[in-house]
N, C-alpha and C positions, 0 to 999 in steps of 0.2 A: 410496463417494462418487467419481464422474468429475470431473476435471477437465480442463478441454481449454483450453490454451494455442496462441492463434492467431496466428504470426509475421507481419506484414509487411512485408516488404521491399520499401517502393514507391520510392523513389529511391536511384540511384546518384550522380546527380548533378543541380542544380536551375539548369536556362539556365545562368547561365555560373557556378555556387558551386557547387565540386564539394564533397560529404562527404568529410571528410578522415577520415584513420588506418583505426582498426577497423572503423570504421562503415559503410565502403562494403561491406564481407564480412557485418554483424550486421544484423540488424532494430533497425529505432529507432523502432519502434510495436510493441508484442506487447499482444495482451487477453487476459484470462481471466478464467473465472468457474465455477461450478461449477451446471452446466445443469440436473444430474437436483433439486438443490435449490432451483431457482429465485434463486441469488445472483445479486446486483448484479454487471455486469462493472466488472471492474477493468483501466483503459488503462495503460498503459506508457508514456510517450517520453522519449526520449534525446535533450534538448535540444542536447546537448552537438556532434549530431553535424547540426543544422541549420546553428550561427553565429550567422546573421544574425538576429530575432526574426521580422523581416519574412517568411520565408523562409515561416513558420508558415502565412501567406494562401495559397500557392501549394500547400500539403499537404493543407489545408481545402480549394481548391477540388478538386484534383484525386480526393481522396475524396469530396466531396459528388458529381460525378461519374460515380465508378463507381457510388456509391448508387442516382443516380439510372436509369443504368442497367439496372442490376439491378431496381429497381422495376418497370421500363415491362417488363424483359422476363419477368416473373413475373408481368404482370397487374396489379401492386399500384397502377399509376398509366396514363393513358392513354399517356404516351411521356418521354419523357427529359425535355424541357426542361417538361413540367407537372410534374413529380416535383421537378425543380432549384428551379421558382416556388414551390414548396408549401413547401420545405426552408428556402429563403432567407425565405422571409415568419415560418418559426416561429425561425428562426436571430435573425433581426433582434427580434423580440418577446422572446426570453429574451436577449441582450444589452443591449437596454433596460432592461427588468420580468424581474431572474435568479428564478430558482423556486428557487435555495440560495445559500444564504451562503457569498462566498468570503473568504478570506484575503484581507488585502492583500500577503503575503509566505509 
C-alpha cells in the first residue's frame, strides 16, 4: 500500500497577517490519501496558524487559482478564468445545496 503525503506550503505571510511561530517553517495544508487504493483524500489544516477565520477566503482564492491554472494548462479547461467560472459556480451550489452533512462543531 503507497501512500503519498503532499505538503503545502503556500503562505508565509497573508497582506499584512504574517503566520506567526512554527508555522511559517511547517506546512499548514498537507493531503493524503492512499492512491493505489483509490481512498478518499484526506486534508489537513492548521487553523491555528491562519488567526484570523477570514484569512480562510484569501487561501480558497489563491488555491482555487492555481487550480485553475493548472486546468487551462493541461487542456482540462479553455483557459484560466473559464476553469475559475466553472469552479466558482459548483463552489457556490455546494455551499447552498452541501452534498454531506456537516457538523455544527
Amino acid at each position: 500500500m503507497m501512500r503519498m503525503i503532499l505538503p503545502i506550503a503556500v503562505f508565509s505571510c497573508l497582506g499584512s497577517a504574517v503566520i506567526a511561530g512554527d508555522c511559517a517553517n511547517k506546512p499548514f495544508f498537507t493531503a493524503e490519501g492512499n492512491y493505489v487504493a483509490n481512498e478518499p483524500l484526506v486534508v489537513n489544516i492548521r487553523t491555528e496558524c491562519l488567526g484570523d477565520p477570514k484569512l480562510a477566503g484569501l487561501v480558497l482564492a489563491d488555491f482555487a487559482q492555481h487550480l485553475a491554472l493548472a486546468h487551462a494548462r493541461t487542456g482540462k479547461a479553455k483557459d484560466r478564468q473559464t476553469a475559475l467560472d466553472e469552479m466558482l459556480q459548483l463552489f457556490v451550489a455546494e455551499l447552498q445545496n452541501p452534498t454531506t452533512q456537516w457538523p455544527e462543531r
